[in-house]
C-alpha positions as CSV (number, residue, x, y, z in Angstrom):
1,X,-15.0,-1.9,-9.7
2,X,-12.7,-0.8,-12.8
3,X,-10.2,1.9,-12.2
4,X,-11.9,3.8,-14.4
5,X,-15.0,3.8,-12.5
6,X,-13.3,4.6,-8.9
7,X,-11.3,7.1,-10.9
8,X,-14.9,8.8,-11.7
9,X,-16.1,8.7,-8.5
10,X,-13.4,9.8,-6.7
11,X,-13.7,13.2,-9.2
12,X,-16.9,13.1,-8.5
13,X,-17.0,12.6,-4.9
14,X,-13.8,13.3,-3.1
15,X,-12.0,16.6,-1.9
16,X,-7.9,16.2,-2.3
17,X,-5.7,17.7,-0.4
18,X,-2.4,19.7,-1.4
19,X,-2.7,19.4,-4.9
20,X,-4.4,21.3,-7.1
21,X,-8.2,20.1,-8.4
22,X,-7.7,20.7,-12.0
23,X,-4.8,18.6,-12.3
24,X,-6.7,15.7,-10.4
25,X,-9.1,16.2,-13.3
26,X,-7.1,16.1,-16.0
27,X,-4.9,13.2,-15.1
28,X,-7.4,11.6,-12.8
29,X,-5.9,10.1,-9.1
30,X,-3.7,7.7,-8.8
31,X,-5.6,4.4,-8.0
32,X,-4.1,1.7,-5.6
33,X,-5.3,-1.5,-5.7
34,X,-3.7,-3.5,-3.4
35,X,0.0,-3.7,-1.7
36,X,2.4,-6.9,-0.2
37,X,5.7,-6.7,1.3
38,X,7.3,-3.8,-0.1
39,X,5.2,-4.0,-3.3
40,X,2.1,-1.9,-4.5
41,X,0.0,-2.5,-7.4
42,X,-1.9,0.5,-8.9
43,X,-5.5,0.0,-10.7
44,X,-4.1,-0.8,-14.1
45,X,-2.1,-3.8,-12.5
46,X,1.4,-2.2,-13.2
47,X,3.1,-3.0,-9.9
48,X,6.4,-0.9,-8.3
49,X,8.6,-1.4,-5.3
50,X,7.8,1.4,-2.5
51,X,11.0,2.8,-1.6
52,X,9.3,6.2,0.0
53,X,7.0,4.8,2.3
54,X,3.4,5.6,1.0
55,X,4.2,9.1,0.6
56,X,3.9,10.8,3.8
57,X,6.0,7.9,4.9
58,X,3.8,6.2,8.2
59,X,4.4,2.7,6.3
60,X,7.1,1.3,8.4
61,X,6.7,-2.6,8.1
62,X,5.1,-2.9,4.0
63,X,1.7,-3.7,3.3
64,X,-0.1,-6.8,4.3
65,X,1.4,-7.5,7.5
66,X,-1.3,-10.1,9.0
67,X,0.3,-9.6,12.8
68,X,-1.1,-6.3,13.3
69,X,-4.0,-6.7,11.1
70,X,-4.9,-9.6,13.3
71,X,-4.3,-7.5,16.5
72,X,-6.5,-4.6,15.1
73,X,-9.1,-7.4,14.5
74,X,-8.9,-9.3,18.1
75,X,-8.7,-6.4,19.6
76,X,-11.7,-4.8,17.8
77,X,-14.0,-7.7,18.5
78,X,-13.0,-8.0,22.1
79,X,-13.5,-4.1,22.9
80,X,-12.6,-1.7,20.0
81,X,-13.5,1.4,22.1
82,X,-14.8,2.5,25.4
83,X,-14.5,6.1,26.0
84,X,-12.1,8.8,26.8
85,X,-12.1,11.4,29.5
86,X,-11.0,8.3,32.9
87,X,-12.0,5.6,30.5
88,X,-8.7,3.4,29.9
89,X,-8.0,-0.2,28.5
90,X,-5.2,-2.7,28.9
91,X,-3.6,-2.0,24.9
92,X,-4.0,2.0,26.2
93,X,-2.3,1.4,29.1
94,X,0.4,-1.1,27.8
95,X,1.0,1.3,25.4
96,X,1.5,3.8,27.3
97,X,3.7,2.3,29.7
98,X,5.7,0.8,26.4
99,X,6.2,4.5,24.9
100,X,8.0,5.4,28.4
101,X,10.6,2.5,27.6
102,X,11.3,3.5,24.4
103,X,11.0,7.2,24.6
104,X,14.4,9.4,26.1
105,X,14.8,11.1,28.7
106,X,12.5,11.3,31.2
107,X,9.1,11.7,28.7
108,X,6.8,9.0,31.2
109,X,2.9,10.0,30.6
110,X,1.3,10.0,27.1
111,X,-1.7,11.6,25.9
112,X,-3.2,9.7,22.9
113,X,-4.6,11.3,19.7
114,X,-5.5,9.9,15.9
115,X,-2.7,11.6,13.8
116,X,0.1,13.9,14.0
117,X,-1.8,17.2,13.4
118,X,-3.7,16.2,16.7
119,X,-0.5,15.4,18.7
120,X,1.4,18.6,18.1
121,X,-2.5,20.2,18.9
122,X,-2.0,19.0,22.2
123,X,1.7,19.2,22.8
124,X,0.8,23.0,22.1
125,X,-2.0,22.7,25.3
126,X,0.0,21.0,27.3
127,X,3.0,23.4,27.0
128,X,0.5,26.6,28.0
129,X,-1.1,24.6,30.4
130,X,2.0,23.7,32.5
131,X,3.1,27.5,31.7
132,X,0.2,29.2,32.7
133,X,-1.1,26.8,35.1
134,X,1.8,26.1,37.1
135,X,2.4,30.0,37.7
136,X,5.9,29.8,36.3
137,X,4.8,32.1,33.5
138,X,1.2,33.0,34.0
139,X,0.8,35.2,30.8
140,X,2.8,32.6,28.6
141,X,0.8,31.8,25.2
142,X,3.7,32.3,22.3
143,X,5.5,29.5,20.7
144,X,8.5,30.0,18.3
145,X,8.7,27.3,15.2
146,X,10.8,27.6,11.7
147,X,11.4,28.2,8.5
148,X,9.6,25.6,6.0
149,X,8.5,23.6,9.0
150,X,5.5,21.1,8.6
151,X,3.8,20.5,11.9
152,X,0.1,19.7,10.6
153,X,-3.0,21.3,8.6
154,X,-5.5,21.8,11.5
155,X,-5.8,25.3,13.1
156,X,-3.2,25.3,15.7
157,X,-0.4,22.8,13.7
158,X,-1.3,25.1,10.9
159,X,-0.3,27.8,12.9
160,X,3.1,26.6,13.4
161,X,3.7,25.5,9.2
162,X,5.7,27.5,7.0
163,X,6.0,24.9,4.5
164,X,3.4,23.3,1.7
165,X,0.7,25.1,0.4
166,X,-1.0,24.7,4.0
167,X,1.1,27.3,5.0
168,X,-1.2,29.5,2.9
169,X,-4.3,28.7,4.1
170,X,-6.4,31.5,5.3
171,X,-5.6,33.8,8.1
172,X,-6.4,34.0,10.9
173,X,-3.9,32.0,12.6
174,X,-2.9,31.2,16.5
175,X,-1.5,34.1,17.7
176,X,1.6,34.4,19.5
177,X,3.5,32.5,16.3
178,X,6.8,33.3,15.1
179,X,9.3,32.0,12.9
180,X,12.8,31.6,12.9
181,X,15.7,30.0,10.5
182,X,15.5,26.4,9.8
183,X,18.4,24.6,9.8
184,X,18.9,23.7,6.1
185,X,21.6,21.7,4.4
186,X,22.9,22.2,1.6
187,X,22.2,25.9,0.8
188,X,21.1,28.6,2.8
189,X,19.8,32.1,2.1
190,X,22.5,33.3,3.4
191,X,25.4,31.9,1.9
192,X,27.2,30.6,4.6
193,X,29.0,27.4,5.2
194,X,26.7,24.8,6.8
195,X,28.5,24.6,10.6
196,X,28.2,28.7,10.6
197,X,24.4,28.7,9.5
198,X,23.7,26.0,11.9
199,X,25.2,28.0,14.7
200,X,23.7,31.2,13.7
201,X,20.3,29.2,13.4
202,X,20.9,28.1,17.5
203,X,21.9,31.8,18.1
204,X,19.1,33.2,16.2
205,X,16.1,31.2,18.9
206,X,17.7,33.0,21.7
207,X,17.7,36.7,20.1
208,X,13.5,35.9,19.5
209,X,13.3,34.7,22.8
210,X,14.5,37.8,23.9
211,X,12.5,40.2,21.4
212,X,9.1,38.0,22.0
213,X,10.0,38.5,26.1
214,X,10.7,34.9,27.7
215,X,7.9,35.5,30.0
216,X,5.7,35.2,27.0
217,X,7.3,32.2,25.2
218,X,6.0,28.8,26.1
219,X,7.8,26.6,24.1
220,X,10.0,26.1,20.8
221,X,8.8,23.2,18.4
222,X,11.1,21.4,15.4
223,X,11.2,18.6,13.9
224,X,14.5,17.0,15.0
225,X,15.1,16.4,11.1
226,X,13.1,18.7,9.0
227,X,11.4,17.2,5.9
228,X,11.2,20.7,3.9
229,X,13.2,19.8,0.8
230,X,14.4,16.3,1.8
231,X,15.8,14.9,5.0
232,X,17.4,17.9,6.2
233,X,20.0,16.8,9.1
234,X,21.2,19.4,11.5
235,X,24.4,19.5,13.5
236,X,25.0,17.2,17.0
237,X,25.7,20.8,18.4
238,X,22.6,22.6,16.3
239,X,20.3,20.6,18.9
240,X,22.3,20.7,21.9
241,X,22.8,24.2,21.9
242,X,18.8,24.7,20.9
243,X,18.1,22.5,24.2
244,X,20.3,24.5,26.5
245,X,18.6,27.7,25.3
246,X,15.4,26.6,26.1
247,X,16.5,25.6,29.6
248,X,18.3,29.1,30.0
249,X,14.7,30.9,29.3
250,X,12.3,27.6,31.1
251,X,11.0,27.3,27.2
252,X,9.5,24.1,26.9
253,X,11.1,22.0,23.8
254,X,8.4,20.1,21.7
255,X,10.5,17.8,19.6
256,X,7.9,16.9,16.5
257,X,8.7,13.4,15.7
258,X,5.6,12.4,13.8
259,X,8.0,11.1,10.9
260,X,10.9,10.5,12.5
261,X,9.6,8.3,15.2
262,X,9.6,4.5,15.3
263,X,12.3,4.0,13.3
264,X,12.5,5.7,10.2
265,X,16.3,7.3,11.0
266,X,17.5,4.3,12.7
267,X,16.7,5.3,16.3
268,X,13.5,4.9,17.9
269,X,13.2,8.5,18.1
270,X,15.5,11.1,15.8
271,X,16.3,13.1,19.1
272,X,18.2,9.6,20.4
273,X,21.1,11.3,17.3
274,X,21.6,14.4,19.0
275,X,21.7,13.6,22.5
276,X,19.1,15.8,23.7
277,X,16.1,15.4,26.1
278,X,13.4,16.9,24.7
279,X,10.5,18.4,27.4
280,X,7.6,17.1,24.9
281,X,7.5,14.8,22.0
282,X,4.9,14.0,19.4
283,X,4.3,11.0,17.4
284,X,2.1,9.5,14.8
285,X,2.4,7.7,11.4
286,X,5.1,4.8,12.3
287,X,3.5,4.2,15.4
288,X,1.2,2.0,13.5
289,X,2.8,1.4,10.9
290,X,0.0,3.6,8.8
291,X,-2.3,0.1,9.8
292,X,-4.3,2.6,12.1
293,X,-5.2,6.0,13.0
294,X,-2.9,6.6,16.1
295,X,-0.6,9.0,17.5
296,X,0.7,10.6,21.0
297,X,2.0,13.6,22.8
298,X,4.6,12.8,25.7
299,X,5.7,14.4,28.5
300,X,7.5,13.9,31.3
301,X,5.9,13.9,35.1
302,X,7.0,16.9,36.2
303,X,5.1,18.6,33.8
304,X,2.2,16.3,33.7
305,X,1.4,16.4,37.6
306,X,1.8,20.8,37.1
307,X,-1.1,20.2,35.2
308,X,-4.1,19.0,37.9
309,X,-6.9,19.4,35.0
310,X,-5.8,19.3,30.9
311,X,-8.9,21.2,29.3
312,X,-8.4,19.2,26.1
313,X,-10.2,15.8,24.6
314,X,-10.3,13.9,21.5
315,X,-12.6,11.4,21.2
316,X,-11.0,8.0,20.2
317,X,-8.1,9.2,22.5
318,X,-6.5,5.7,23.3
319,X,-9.0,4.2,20.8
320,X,-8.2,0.4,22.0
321,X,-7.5,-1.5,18.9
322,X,-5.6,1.0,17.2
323,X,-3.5,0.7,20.7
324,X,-3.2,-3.1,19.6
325,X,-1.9,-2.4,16.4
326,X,0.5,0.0,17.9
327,X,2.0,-2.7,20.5
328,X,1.8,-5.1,17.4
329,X,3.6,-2.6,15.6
330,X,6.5,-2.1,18.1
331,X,7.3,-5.8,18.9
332,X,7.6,-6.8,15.5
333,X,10.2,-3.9,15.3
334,X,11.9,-5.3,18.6
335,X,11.6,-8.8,17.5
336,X,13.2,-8.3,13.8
337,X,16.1,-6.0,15.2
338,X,14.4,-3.8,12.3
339,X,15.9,-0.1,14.1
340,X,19.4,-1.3,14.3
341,X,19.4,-2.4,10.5
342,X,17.7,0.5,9.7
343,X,20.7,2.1,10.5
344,X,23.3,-0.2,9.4
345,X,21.4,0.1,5.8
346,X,21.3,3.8,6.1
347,X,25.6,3.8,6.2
348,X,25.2,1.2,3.5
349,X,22.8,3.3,1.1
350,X,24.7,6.6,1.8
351,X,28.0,4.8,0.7
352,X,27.2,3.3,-2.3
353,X,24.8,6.6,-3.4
354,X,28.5,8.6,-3.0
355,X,30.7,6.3,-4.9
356,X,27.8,6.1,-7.6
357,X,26.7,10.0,-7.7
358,X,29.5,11.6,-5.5
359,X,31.3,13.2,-9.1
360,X,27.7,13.8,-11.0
361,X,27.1,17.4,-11.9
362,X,23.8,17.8,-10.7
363,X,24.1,16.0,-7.8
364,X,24.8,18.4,-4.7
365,X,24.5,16.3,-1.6
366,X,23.6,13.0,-0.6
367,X,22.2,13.5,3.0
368,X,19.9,11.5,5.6
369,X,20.1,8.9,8.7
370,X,18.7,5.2,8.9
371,X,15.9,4.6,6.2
372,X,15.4,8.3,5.2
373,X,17.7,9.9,2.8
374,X,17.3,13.1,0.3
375,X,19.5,13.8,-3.2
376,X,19.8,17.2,-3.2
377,X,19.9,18.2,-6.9
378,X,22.2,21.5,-8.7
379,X,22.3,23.3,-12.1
380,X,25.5,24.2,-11.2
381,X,27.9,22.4,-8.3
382,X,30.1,25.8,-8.0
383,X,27.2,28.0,-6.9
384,X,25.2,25.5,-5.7
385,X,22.5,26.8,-8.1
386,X,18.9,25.7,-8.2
387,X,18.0,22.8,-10.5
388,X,15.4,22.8,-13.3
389,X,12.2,22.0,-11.1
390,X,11.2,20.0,-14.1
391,X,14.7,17.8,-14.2
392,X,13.4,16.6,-10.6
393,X,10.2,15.2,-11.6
394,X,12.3,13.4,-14.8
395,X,14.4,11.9,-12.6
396,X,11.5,10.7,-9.9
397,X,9.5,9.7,-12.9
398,X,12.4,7.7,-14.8
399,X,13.3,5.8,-11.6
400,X,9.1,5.0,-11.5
401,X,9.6,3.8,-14.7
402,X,12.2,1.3,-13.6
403,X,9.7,0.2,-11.2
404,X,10.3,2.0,-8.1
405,X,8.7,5.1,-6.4
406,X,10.5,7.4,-4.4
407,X,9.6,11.2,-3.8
408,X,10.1,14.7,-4.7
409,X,10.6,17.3,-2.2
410,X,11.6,20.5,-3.6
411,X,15.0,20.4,-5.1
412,X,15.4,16.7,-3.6
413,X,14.3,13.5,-4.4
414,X,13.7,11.1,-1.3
415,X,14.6,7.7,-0.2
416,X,12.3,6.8,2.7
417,X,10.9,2.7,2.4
418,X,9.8,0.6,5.3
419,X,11.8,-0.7,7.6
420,X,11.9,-4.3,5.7
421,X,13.7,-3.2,2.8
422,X,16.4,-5.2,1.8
423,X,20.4,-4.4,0.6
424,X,18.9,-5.9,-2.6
425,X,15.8,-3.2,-2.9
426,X,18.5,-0.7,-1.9
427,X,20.9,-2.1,-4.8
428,X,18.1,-1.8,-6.9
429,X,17.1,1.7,-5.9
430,X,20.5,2.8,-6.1
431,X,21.1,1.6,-9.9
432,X,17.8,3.4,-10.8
433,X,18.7,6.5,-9.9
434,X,22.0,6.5,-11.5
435,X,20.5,5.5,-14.8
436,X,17.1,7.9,-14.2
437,X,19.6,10.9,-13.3
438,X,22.0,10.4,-16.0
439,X,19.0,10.4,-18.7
440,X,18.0,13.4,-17.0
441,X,21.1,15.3,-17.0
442,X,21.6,14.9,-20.5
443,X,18.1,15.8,-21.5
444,X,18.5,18.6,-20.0
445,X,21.7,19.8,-21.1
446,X,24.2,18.7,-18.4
447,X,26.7,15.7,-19.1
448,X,26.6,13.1,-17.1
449,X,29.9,11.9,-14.9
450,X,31.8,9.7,-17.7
């Protein structure tokens, strides 16, 4: 089929998601044809090195990895599902058993879901069931989130969004939802330095506690490092200080790591960083390696066994060959010492941005951990002011141009590729964006550092 026949279709036949339909219409989607390694190739045969990890960044290992492919598959022709409910199979259980290796603390029992948005669903159930259920806070049902947080588009994820345009989908929501400050780097609303606004952020949960009644709040969820405008890194003492609050007012802590998780900051999990233990933790996109609809809410025991009957399902929960691809996943990870490079090659990518950008005009900060990292771009390094919105697309579209993708995210650009990249894709990624931001800058008016 020619691109311009899917390209058709897909107009004709397809409902999009975040971005606006007109724009689809006039410009038509962008067609992918086929991928290898860290290499995609779009319908018109133009190919590009993905340095972002297929946009919503689940694409840990590249495209075309036969190992889990070929798990999925013998998996799939053996027994590709059986049931949910007290239905289990060996992957679902070897998976599970796996997760409780990898995962810290004491998180040992996993429910299984398809996606993100379904494992923060259930970290929200499980967190009111062991409230409520338990009798440690019968009339629990409120759960405190953040500023420009993502969490997921169905109802109850939704709820707990205050970032894309999902956060203004139509009301009404769950109830019981507040928000609080987010962590950001960089700049704040408030115009303090970034050690004060972290504390005051910490400080700030425990004041909502307090006004929502802590024998009403069930838990806090964040994501350990925020995505809202670009790999937004908190403070070792931002997290610690959030955890012993939530013990202080038996909160339950719901670290989201759907996009941190499995490697993408250089840990297996993003709370492994900050020394923390969180009470639940959700996971998704990595897990798979995007090869396979999968993802998980953890918990520990203690909270498990308060909870004699969970009064939630989803029905390829465990879904055996995506369980496959997930153990597939995971060794290959192990096997290729792919999390400890991760994080060598985030030091490495962070130094030689700095030396390259550290003087540039327009460039602000230079922020992220492992294989996620964030420019965050200025009009004006004094005062830290806002950049030309437009000036951010030139510069992701001029290091596209140069054959790489990468993404925008608000006043950032983003770094994010799968775990295989190389020193020499990073080289290359680094180069582009000196050149792509330079030709921006002057287009717009600023000079370039000499």
């Amino acid at each position: 089929m020619l691109k311009n026949d899917i390209s058709t279709l897909a107009v004709d036949h397809c409902i999009f998601s975040i971005i606006d339909k007109a724009v689809v219409e006039e410009n038509g989607p962008r067609v992918v044809a086929s991928g290898s390694g860290l290499t995609i190739t779009d319908g018109a045969e133009r190919s590009y090195t993905d340095m972002v990890g297929a946009y919503t960044r689940p694409n840990s290992l590249g495209y075309g990895n036969e190992e889990i492919a070929r798990a999925y598959y013998d998996q799939a022709c053996k027994m590709h599902y059986a049931g949910t409910v007290d239905i289990v199979t060996g992957p679902m259980v070897e998976l599970a058993q796996t997760l409780t290796e990898l995962a810290p603390g004491a998180l040992s029992r996993a429910f299984f879901t398809s996606g993100g948005s379904e494992s923060v669903e259930s970290a929200i159930k499980i967190a009111k069931h062991y409230q409520q259920g338990s009798g440690r806070k019968p009339h629990a049902y409120k759960i405190i989130s953040r500023w420009n947080a993502y969490h997921g588009a169905t109802a109850g994820a939704m709820s707990l969004t205050n970032h894309l345009t999902v956060a203004q989908s139509p009301d009404p929501r769950l109830p019981g939802v507040s928000f609080i400050p987010n962590p950001q780097c960089y700049r704040n609303p408030f115009g303090m330095s970034e050690e004060d606004y972290f504390t005051f952020c910490a400080d700030y949960l425990e004041q909502q506690i307090l006004h929502e009644g802590p024998e009403l709040v069930a838990a806090f969820i964040g994501e350990p490092i925020m995505q809202a405008n670009g790999a937004q890194v908190p403070s070792k003492a931002y997290w610690q200080r959030v955890r012993d609050i939530c013990t202080k007012y038996g909160v339950l802590l719901i670290m989201d790591e759907v996009i941190c998780g499995f490697g993408r900051t250089g840990t297996w999990f993003a709370a492994e960083h900050f020394g923390i233990e969180p009470d639940i933790l959700t996971m998704a996109k990595a897990m798979t390696a995007g090869y396979a609809p999968m993802g998980a809410a953890m918990t520990t025991a203690e909270i498990a066994d308060a909870i004699p009957h969970f009064r939630h399902v989803h029905t390829y929960s465990g879904h055996a060959a995506s369980a496959a691809a997930a153990l597939a996943t995971i060794a290959i990870k192990k096997r290729g010492g792919l999390i400890e490079k991760a994080l060598d090659n985030g030091v490495y990518f962070q130094s030689e941005l700095k030396a390259a950008l550290g003087d540039n005009p327009v460039v602000g900060q230079i922020r992220g951990l492992g294989h996620w990292h964030a420019i965050d771009f200025t009009s004006d390094r004094a005062t830290k002011a806002l950049p030309n919105p437009e000036m951010v697309t030139a510069i992701v579209n001029g290091i596209k141009q140069r054959g790489i993708l990468v993404g925008a995210a608000g006043t950032s650009m983003e770094v994010a590729p799968a775990l295989i990249a190389t020193r020499e894709d990073f080289d290359r990624t680094v180069s582009a964006t000196v050149e792509s931001i330079n030709e921006a800058a002057a287009r717009f008016g600023l000079a370039a550092a000499a």
